[in-house]
Backbone as JSON, one array per atom type, in Angstrom:
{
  "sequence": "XXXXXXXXXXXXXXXXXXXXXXXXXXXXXXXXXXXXXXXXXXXXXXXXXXXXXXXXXXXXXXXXXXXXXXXXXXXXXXXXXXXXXXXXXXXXXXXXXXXXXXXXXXXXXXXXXXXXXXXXXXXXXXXXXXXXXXXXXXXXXXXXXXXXXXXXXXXXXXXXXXXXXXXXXXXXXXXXXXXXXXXXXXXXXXXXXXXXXXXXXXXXXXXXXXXXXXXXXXXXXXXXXXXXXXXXXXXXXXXXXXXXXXXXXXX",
  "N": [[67.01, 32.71, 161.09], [68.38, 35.1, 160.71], [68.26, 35.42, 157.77], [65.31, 35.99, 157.36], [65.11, 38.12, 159.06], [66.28, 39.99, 157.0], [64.73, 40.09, 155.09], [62.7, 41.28, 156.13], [64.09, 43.55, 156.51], [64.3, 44.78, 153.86], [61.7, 45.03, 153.05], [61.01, 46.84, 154.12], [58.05, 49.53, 154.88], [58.91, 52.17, 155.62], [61.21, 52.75, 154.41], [62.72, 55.06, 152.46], [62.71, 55.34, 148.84], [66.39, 56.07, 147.13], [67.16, 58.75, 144.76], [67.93, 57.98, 140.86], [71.0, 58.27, 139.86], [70.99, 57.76, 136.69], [69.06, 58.3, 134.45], [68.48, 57.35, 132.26], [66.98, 54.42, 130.87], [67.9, 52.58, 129.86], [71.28, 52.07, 129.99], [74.0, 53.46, 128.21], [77.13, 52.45, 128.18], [79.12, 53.44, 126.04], [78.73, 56.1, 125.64], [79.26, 59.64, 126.86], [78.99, 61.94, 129.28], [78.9, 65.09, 128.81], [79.83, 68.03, 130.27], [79.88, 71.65, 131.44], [81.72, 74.15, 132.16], [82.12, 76.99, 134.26], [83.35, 79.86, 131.91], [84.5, 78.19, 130.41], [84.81, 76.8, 127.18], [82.97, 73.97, 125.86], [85.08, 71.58, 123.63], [83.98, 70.38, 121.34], [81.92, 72.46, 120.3], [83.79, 74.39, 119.88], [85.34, 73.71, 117.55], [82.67, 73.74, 116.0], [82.68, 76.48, 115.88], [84.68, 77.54, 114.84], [84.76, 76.17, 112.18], [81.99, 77.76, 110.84], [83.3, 80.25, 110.67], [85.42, 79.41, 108.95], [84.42, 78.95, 106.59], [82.69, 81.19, 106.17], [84.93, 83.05, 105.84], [84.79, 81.56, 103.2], [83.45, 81.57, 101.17], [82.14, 84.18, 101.33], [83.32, 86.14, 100.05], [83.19, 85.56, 97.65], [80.85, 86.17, 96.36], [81.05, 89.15, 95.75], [81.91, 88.76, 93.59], [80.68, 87.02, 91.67], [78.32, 88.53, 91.5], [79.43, 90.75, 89.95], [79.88, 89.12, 87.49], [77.55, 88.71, 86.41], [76.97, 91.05, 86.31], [78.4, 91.78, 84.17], [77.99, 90.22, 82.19], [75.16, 90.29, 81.32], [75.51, 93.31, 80.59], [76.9, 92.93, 78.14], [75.11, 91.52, 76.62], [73.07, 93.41, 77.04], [74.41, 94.82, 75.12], [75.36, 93.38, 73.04], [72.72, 93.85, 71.81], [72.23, 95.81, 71.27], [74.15, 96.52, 69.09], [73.16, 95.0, 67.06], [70.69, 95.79, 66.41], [71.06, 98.32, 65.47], [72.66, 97.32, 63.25], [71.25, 96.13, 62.16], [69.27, 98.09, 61.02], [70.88, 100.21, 60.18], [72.0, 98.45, 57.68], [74.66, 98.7, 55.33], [75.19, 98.7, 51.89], [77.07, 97.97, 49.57], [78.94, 99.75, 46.83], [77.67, 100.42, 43.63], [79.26, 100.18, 40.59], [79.0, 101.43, 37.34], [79.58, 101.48, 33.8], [78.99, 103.91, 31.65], [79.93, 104.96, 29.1], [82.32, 105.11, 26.84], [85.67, 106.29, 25.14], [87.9, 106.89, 22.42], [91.19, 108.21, 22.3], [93.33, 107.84, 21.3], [95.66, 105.4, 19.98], [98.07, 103.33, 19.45], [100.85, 101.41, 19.06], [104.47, 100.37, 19.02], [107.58, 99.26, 17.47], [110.09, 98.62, 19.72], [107.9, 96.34, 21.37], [105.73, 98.95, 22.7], [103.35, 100.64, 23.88], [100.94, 103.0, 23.57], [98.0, 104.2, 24.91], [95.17, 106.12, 25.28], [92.11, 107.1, 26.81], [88.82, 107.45, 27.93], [86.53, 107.08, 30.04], [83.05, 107.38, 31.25], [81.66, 106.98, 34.35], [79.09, 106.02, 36.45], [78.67, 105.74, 39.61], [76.67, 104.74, 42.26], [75.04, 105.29, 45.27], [73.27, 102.78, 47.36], [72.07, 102.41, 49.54], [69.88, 103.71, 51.65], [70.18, 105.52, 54.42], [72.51, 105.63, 55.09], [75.83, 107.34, 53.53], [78.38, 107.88, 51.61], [82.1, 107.91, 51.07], [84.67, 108.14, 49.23], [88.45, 107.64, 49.06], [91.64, 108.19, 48.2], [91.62, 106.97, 45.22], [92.58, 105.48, 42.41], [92.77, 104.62, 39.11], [93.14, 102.46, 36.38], [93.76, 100.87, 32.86], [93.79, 97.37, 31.85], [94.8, 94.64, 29.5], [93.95, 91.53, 28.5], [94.58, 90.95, 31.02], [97.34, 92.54, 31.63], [98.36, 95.34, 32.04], [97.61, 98.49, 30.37], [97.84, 101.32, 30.97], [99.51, 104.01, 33.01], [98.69, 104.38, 35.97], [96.52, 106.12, 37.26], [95.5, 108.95, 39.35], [92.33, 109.6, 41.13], [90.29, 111.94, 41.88], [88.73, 112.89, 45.47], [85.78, 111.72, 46.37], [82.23, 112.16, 47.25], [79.2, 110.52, 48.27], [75.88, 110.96, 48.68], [73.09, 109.59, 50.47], [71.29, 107.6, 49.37], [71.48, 108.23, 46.14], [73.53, 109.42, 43.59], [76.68, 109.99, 41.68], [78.6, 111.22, 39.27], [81.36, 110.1, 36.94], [84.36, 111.01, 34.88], [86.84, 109.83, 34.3], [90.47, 110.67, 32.5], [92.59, 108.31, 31.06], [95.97, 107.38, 30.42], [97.84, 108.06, 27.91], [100.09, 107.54, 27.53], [103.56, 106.14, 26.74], [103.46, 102.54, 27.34], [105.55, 99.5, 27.99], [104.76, 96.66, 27.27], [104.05, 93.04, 26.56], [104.76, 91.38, 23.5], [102.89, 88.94, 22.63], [100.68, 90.88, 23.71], [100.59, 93.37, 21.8], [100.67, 91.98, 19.99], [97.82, 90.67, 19.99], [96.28, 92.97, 20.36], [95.94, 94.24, 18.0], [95.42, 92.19, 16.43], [92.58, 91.97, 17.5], [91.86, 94.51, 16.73], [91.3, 94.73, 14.01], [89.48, 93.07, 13.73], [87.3, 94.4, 15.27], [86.34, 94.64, 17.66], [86.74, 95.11, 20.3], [88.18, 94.07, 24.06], [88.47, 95.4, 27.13], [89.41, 96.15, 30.22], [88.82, 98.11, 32.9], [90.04, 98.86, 35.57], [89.59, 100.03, 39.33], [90.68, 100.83, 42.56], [90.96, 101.79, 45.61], [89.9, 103.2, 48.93], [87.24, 103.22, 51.13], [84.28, 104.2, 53.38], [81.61, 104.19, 55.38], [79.4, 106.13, 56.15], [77.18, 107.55, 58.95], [75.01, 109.76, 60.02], [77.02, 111.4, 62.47], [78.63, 109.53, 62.85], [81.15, 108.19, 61.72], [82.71, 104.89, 59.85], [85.13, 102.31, 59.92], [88.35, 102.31, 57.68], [87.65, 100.63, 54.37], [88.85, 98.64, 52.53], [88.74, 99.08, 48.45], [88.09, 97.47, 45.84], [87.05, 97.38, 42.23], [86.34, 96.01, 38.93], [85.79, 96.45, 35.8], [84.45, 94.92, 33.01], [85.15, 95.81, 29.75], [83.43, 95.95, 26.51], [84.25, 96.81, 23.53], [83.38, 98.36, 20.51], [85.76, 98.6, 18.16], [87.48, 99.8, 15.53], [90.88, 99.98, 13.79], [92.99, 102.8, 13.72], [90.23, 104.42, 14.37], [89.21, 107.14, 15.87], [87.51, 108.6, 18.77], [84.13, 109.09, 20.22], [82.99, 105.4, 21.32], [81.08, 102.8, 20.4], [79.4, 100.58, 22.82], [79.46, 97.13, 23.61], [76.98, 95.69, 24.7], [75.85, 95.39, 28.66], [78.21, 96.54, 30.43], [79.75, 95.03, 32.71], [80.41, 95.27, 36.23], [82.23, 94.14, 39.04], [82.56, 94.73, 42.26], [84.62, 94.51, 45.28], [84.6, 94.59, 48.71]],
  "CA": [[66.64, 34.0, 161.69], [69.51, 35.89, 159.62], [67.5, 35.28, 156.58], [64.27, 36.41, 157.77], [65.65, 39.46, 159.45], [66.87, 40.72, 156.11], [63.82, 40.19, 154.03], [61.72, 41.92, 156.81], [64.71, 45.06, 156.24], [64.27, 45.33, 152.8], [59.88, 45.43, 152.88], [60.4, 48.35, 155.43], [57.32, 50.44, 154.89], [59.41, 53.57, 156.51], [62.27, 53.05, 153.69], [63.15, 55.81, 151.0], [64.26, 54.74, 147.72], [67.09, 56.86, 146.17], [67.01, 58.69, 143.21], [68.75, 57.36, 140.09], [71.63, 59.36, 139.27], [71.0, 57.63, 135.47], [67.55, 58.09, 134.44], [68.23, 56.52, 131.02], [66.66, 53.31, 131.32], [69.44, 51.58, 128.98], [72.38, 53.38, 130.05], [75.04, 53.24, 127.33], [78.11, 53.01, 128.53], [80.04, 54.15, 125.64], [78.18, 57.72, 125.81], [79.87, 60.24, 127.73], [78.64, 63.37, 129.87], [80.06, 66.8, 128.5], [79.68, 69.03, 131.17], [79.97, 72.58, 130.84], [82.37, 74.62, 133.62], [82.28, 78.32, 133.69], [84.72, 80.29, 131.47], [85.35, 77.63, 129.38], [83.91, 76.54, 125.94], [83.33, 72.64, 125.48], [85.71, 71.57, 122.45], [83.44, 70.28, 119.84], [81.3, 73.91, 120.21], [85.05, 75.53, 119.19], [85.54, 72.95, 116.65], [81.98, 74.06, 115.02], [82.55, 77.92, 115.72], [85.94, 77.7, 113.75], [84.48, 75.57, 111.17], [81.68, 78.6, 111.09], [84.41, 81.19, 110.52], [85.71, 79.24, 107.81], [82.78, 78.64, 105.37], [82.04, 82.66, 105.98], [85.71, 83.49, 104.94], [85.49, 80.94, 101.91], [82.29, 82.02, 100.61], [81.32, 85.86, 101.15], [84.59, 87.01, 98.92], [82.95, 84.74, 95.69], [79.63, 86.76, 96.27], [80.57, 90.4, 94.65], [82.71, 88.26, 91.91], [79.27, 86.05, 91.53], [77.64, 89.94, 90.66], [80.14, 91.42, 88.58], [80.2, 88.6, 86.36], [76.5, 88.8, 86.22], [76.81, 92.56, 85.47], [79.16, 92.14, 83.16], [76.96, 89.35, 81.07], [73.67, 91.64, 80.85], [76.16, 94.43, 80.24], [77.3, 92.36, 76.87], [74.22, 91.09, 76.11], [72.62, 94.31, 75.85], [75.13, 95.83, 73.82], [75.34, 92.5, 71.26], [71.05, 93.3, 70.96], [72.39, 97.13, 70.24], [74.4, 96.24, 67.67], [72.46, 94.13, 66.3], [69.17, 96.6, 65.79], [72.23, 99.05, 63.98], [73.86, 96.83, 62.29], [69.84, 95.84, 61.17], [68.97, 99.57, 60.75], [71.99, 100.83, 59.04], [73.03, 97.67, 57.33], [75.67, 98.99, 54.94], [75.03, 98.1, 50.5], [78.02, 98.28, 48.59], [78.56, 100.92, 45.75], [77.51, 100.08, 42.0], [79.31, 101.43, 39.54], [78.61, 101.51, 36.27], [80.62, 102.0, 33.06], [78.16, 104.61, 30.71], [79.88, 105.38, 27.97], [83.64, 105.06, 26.76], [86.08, 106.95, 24.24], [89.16, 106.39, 22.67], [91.6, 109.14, 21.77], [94.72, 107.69, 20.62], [95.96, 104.63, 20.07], [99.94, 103.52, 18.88], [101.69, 100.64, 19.33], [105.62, 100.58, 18.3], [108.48, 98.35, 17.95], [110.12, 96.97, 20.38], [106.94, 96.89, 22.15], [105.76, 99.83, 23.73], [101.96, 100.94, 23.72], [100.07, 104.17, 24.44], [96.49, 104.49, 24.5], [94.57, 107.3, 25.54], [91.13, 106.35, 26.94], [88.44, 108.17, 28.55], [85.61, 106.52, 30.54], [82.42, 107.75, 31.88], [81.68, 106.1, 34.88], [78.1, 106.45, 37.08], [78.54, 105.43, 40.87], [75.32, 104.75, 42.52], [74.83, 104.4, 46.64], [71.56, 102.16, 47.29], [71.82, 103.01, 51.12], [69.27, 105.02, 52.35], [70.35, 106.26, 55.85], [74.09, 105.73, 54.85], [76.87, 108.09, 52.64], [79.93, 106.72, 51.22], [83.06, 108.37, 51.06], [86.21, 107.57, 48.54], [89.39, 108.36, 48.99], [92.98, 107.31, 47.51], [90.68, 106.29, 44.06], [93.26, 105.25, 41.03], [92.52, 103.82, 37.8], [94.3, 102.03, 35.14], [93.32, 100.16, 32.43], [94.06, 96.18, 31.03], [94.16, 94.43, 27.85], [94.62, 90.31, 28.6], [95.3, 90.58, 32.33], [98.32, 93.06, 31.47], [98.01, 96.83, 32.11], [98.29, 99.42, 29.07], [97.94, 102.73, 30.85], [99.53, 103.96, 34.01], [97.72, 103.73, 37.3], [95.88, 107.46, 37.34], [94.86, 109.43, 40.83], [91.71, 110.22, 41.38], [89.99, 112.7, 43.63], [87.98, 112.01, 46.42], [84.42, 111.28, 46.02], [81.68, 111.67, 48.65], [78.05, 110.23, 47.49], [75.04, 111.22, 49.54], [72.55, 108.94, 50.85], [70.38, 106.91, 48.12], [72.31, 108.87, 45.5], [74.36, 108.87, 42.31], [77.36, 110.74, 41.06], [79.6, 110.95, 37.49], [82.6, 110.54, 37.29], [84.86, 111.07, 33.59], [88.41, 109.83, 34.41], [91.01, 110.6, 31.52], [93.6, 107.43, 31.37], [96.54, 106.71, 29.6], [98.9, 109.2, 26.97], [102.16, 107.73, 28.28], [103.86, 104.9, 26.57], [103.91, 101.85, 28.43], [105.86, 98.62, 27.75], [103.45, 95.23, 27.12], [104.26, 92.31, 25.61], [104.05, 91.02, 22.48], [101.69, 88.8, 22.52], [99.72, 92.0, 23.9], [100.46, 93.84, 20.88], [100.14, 91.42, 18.31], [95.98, 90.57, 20.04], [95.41, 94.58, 20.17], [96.42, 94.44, 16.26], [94.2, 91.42, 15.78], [91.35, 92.64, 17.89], [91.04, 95.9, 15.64], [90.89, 94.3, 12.53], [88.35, 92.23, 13.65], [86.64, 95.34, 14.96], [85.78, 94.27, 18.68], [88.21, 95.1, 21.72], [87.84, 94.27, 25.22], [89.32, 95.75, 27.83], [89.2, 96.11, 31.61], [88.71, 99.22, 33.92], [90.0, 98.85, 37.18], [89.76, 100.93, 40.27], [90.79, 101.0, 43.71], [91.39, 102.92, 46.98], [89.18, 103.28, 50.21], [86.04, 103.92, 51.27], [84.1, 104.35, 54.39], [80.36, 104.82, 55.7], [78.88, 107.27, 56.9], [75.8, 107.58, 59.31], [74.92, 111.02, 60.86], [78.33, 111.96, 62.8], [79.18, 108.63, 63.11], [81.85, 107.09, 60.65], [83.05, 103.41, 60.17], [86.47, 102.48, 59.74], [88.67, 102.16, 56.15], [87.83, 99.07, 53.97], [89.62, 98.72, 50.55], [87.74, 98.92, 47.58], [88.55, 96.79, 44.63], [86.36, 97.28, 41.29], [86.96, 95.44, 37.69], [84.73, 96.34, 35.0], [84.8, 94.83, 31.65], [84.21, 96.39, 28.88], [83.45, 95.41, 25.14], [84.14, 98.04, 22.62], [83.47, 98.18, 18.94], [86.7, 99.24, 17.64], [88.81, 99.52, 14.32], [92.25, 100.4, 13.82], [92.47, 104.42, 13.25], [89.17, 105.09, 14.83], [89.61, 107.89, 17.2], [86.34, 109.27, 19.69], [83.32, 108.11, 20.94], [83.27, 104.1, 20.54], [80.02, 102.12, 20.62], [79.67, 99.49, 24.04], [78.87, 96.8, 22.91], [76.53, 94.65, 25.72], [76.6, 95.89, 29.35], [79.35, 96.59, 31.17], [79.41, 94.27, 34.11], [81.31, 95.8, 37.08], [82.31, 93.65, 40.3], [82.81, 95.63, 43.52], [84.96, 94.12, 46.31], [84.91, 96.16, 49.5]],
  "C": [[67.31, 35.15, 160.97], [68.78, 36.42, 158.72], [66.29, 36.12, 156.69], [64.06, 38.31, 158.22], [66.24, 40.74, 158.21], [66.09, 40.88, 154.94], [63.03, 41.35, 154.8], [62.71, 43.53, 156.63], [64.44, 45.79, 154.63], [62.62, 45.36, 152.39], [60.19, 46.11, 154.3], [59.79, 49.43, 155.06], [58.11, 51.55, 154.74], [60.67, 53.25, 155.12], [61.91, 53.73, 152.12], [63.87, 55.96, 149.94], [65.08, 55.71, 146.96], [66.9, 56.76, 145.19], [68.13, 58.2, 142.25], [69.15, 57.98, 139.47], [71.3, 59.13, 137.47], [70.19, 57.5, 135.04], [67.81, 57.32, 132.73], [68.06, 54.89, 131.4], [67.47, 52.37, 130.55], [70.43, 52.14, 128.85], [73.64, 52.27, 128.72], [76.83, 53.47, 127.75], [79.15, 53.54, 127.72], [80.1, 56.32, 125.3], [78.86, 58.39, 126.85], [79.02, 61.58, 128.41], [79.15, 64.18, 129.74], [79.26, 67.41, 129.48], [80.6, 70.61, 130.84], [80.72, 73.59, 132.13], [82.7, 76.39, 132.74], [83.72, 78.88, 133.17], [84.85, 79.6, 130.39], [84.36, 77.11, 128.08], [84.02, 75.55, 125.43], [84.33, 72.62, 123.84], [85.03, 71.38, 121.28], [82.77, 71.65, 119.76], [82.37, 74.91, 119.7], [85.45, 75.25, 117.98], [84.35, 73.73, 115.23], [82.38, 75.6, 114.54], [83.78, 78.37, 114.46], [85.79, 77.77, 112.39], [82.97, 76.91, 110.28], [82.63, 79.69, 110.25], [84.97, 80.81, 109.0], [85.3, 79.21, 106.41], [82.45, 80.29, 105.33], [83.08, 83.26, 105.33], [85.89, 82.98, 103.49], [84.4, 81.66, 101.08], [81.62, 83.19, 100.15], [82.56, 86.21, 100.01], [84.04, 86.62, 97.54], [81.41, 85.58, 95.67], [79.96, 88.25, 95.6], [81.26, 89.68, 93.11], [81.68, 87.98, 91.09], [78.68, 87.63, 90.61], [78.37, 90.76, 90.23], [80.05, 90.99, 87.47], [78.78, 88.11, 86.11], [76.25, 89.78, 85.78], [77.39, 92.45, 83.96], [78.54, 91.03, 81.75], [76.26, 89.84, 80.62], [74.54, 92.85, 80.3], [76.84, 93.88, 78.17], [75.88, 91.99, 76.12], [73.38, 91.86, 75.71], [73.19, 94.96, 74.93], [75.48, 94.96, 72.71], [73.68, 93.39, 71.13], [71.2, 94.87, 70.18], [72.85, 96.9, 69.61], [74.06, 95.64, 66.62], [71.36, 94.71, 65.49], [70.39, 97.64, 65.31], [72.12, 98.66, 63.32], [72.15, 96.32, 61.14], [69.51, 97.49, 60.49], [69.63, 100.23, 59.78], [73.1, 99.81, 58.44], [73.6, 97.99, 55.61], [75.37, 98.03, 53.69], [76.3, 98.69, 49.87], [77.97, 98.64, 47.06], [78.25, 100.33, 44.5], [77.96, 101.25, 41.33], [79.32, 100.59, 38.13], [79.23, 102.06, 34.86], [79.13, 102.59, 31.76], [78.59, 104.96, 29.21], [81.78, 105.03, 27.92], [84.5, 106.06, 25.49], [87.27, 106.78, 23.95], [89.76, 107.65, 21.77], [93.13, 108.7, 21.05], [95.08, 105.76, 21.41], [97.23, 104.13, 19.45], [100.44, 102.26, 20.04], [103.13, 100.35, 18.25], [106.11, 99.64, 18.48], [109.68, 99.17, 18.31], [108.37, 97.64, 21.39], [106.27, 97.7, 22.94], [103.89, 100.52, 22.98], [101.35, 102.18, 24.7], [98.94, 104.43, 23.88], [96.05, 105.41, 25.72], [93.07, 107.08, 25.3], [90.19, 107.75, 27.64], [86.44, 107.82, 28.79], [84.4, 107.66, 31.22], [81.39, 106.92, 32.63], [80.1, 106.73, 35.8], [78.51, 105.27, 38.43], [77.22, 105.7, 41.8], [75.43, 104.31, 44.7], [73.62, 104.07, 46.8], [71.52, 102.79, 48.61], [71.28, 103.95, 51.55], [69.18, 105.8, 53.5], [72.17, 106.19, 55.73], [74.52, 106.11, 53.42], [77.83, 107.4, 52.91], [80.82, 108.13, 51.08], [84.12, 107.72, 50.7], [87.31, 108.34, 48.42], [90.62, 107.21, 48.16], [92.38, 106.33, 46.64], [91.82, 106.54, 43.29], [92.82, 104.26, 40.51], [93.22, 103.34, 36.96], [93.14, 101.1, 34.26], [94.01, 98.72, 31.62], [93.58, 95.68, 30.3], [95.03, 93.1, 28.26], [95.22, 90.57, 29.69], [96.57, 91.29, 32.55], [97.92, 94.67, 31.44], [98.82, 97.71, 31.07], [97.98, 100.53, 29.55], [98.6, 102.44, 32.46], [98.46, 103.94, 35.09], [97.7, 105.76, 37.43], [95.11, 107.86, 38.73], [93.74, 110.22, 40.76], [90.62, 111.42, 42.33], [88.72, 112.45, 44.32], [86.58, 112.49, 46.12], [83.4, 111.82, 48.03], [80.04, 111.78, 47.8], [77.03, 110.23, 48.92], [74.34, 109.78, 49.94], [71.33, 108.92, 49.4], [70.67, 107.88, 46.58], [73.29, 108.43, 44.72], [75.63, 110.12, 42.07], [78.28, 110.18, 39.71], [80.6, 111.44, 37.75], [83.5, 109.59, 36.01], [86.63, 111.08, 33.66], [89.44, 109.75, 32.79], [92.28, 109.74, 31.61], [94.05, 107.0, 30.18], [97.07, 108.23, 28.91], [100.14, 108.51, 27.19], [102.09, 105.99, 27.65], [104.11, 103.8, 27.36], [104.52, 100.23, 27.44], [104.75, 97.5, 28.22], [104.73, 94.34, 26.37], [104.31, 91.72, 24.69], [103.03, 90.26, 21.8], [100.22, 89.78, 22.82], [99.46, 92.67, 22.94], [99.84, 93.6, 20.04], [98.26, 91.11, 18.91], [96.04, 91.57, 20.05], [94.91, 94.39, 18.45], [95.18, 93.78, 16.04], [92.71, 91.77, 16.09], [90.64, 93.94, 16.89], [91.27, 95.77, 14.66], [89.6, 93.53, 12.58], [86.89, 93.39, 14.32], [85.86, 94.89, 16.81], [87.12, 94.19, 19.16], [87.51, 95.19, 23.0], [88.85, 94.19, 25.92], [88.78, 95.86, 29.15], [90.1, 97.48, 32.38], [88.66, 98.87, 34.92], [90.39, 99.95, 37.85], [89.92, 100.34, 41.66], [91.23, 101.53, 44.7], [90.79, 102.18, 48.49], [87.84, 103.76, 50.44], [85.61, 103.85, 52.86], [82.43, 105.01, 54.22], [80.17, 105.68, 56.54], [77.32, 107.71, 57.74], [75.63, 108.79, 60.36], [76.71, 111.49, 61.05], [79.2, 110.78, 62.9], [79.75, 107.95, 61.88], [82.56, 105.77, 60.79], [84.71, 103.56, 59.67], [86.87, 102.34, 58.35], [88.12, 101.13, 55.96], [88.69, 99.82, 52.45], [88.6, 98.14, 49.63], [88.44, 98.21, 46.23], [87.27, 96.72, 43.33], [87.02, 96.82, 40.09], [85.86, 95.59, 37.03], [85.41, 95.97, 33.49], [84.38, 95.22, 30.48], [84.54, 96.13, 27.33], [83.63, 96.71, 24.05], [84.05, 97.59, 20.91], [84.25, 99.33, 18.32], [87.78, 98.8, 16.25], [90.06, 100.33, 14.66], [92.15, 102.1, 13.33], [91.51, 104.93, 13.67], [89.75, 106.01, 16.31], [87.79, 108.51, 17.75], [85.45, 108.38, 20.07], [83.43, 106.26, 20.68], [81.9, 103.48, 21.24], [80.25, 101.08, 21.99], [78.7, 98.77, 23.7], [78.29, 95.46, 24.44], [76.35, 96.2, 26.8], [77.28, 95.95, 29.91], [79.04, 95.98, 32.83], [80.89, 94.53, 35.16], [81.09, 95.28, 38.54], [82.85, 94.64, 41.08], [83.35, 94.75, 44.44], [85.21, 94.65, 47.58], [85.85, 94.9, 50.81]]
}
């Protein structure tokens, strides 16, 4: 009767089944319920907001660096492509000069060795550069015989050569005894018996281009020209050149 009585309670028409506080139909029990109570701000939501905060302080400060050093790239890059259409535009030919004519006014060698010759070159300087002028300053000359110098070192005055343009220029070198050596002597001697002397005209100073208002900085100029002469012993004035005079320029 027990039995009976307790099946007939639980098929009672009239009974209302509670709802199920856990509607997940496979409740997990290691899942938890965060609940949310006024005022307060669950922990992982403070955890992200922080984390938030942090990523905005690490990040925004590398953003004007990011576009400076983007300015400052384009800012190089156009000013290599300007220098570049210059440096194409007004690219800079180094001077030719030219030995035209030569002369010899005195010549004397003594014992103990001591040699003075008295020379006198006429020299043509040529600029190819057609949008650029040259300008020489602190120009001296001397001249050698066998890698050894027989006149002093002579100052010349400053130069300035237009654009695609030539000037002359008649330096007088040498009068003043200078000590050589004897093997220097004794080849002069032999040279002007045999009636052929070569010698070497060097120059150097400074120079500098010139384009409108705009000038470039010093370089040093180094020239060596060699020159062949057809000379005897006793001959004094003009003297034949014999070939041409081939004149390196080093700037």
């Amino acid at each position: 009767m027990q039995i009976q009585h307790q099946e007939d309670h639980n098929h009672n028409p009239n009974h209302i089944p509670r709802p199920n506080p856990n509607p997940n139909p496979n409740p997990n029990p290691t899942q938890y319920t965060h609940y949310r109570f006024p005022g307060k701000v669950p922990h992982h939501q403070h955890q992200v907001h922080n984390m938030d905060k942090g990523a905005a302080s690490r990040f925004k400060p590398n953003a004007p660096k990011r576009e400076h050093c983007i300015c400052i790239t384009v800012f190089l890059l156009l000013l290599g492509i300007i220098l570049l259409v210059l440096w194409l535009a007004y690219h800079p030919t180094k001077p030719r000069f030219t030995v035209a004519s030569a002369a010899v006014y005195g010549l004397n060698a003594t014992s103990p060795p001591l040699m003075s010759i008295a020379m006198q070159f006429n020299m043509v300087i040529r600029n190819p550069n057609r949008r650029v002028s040259i300008s020489f300053d602190r120009l001296s000359a001397y001249v050698s015989y066998r890698n050894q110098p027989v006149t002093p070192h002579v100052m010349l005055p400053p130069l300035f050569i237009e654009k695609h343009s030539a000037v002359s220029l008649s330096p007088e070198i040498g009068g003043v005894p200078v000590p050589v050596s004897e093997d220097v002597s004794n080849g002069l001697a032999m040279d002007e018996n045999y009636g052929v002397v070569g010698v070497k005209l060097v120059l150097f100073g400074r120079l500098r281009w010139r384009a409108g208002d705009i000038n470039s900085a010093h370089y040093g100029l180094y020239v060596k020209c060699d020159v062949l002469m057809g000379l005897r012993k006793g001959f004094v004035g003009q003297v034949p050149l014999l070939g041409a005079p081939v004149c390196d320029v080093n700037t």
